[in-house]
C-alpha positions in Angstrom: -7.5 96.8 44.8 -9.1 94.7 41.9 -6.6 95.6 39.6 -4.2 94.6 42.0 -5.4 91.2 42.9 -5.7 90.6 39.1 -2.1 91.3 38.6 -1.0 89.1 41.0 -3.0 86.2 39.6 -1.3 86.4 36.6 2.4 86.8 37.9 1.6 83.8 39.8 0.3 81.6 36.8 3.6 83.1 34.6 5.2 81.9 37.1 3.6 78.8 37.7 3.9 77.7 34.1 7.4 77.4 33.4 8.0 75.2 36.5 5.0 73.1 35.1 6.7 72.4 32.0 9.7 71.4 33.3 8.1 69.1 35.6 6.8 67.5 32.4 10.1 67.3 31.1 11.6 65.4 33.5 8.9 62.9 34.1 10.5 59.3 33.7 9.2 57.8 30.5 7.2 54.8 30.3 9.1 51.8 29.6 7.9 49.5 27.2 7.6 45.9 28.0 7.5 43.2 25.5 5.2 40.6 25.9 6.7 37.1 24.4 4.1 33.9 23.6 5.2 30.9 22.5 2.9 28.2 21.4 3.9 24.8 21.4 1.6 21.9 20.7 4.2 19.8 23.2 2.7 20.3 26.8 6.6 19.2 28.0 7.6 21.9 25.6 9.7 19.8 23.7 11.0 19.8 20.1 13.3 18.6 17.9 15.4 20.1 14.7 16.8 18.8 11.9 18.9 21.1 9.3 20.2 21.5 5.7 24.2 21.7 5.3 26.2 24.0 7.3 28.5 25.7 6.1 31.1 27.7 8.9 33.1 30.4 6.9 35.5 32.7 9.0 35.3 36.5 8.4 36.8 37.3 5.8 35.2 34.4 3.8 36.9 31.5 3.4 35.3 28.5 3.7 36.4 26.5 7.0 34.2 23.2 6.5 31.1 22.0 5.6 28.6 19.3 7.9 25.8 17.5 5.8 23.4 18.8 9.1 22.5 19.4 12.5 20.2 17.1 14.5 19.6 19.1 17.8 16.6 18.8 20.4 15.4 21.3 23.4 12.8 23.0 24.6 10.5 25.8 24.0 7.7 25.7 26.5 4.6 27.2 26.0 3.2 30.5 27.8 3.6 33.7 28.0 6.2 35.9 29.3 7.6 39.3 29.5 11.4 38.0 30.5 13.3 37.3 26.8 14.5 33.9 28.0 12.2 31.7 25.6 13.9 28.2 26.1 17.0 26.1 24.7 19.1 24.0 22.9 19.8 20.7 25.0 21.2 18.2 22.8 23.2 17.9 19.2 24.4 14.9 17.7 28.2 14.4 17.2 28.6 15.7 13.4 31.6 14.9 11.0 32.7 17.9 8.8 35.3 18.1 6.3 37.4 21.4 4.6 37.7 22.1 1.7 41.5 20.7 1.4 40.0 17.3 2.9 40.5 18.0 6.7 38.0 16.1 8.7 36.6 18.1 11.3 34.3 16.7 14.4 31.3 19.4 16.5 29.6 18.0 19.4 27.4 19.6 22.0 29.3 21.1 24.7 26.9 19.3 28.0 29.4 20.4 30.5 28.2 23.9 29.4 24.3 23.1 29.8 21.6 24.3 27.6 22.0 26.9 25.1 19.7 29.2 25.9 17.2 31.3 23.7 17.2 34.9 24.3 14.1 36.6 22.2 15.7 40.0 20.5 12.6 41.2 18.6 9.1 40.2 17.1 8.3 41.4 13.2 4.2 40.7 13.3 3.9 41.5 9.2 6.6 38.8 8.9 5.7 36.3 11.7 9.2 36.5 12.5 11.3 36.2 15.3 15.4 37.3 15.8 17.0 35.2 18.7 20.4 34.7 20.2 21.5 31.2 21.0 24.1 31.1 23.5 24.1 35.0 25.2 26.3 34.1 28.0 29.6 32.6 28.2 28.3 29.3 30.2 25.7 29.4 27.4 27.6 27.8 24.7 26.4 26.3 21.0 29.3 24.0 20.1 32.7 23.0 19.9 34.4 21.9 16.4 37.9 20.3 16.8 39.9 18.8 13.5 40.0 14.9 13.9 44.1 14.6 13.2 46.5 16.8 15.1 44.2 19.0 16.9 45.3 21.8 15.4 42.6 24.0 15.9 39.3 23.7 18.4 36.9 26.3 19.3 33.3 27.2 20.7 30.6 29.2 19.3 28.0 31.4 21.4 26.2 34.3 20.2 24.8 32.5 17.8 22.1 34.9 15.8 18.8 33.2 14.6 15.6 33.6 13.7 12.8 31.6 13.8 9.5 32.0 11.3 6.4 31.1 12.3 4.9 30.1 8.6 7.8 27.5 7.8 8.6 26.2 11.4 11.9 26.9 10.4 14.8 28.1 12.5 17.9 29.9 10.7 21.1 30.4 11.8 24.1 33.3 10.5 26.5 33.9 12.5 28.7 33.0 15.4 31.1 34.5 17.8 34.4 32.1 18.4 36.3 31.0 21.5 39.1 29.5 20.2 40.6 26.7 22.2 44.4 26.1 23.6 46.5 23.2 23.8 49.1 23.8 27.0 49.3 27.3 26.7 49.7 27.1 22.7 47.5 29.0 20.3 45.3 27.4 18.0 43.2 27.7 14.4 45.9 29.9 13.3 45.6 31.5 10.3 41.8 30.4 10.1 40.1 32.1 13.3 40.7 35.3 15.6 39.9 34.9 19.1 36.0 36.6 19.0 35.7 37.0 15.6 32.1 36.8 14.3 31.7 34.1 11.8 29.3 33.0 8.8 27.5 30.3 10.7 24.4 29.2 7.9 22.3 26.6 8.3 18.3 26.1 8.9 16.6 23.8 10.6 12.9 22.2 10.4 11.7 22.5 13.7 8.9 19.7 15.0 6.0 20.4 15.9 5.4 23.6 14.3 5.7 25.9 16.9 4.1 29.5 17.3 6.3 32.8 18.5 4.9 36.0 18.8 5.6 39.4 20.8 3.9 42.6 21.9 5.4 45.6 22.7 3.4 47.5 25.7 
């Protein structure tokens, strides 16, 4: 009877085991949340930015125009967070650009669109540095750039990759992606831009105050 008992024990923890293991298996991983903190000296959260040249090149690399800089303001306000939302782009001064051929070009802030929002991407801690989209969403628009004569081309950009370092307070800017305007029906920017083409959007700006950006992954 002993040995019996014993041999049933076992079958049952062979059989027992497997269905343990799978169990473990199929467990639903932990899903990591990232922690965002912004510091901001502002208690409106409130900055302002002022750039360098940019210089807008379409993708295969020709040079579209050039603007002497970018004066924009908005707001980063101060907390902590585990949504990626960080804060916006509110305002840009009208800017006058010119092409290389001498085509005077004119980018203002699209208001009618609202802010332009920040979405935090990732956090590198050895680097202080963080990679952010400006403008994710369609309503969330950076700009529009229309030549000054003829309006022969006009187009937004959104999805405007960034990143932001925490050492230099400075806020960098490479690419784009392009809606390009119509006019009645008619398409425009040809043989300059694609409709959604990424482009070579450089430029970086100082940003006052110096504002703080970190992230934890949990």
């Amino acid at each position: 009877m002993f040995g019996m008992r014993t041999s049933h024990l076992l079958a049952a923890i062979t059989v027992a085991a497997p269905l343990l293991a799978t169990a473990a298996l199929s467990a639903p991983a932990h899903a990591a949340t990232t922690t965002w903190t912004v510091v901001n000296p502002n208690s409106n959260g409130a900055f302002s930015a002022v750039s360098g040249p940019l210089v807008v090149k379409n993708k295969s690399g020709t040079t579209i125009f050039t603007c002497p800089r970018l004066s924009s303001s908005g707001s980063l306000p101060a907390g902590t967070r585990t949504t990626s939302g960080l804060g916006a782009i509110k305002y840009t001064d009208l800017i006058n650009c010119t092409a290389p051929d001498g085509t005077a070009w004119r980018g203002q802030f699209t208001a009618a669109a609202g802010a332009s929002n920040f979405t935090g991407k990732s956090y590198n801690a050895a680097t202080g540095t963080t990679s952010l989209v400006n403008g994710d969403l369609f309503n969330s628009i950076n700009l529009v750039f229309t030549t000054v004569v003829g309006n022969s081309c006009g187009f937004w950009t959104h999805h405007t990759a960034m990143t932001y370092t925490n050492a230099t307070s400075t806020l960098k800017a490479t690419t784009a992606v392009v809606k390009l305007a119509t006019a009645e029906g008619t398409p425009t920017c040809q043989g300059l831009l694609t409709q959604g083409e990424t482009i070579t959007f450089a430029t970086e700006y100082k940003v006052t105050p110096a504002i703080k950006i970190t992230a934890t992954v949990s």
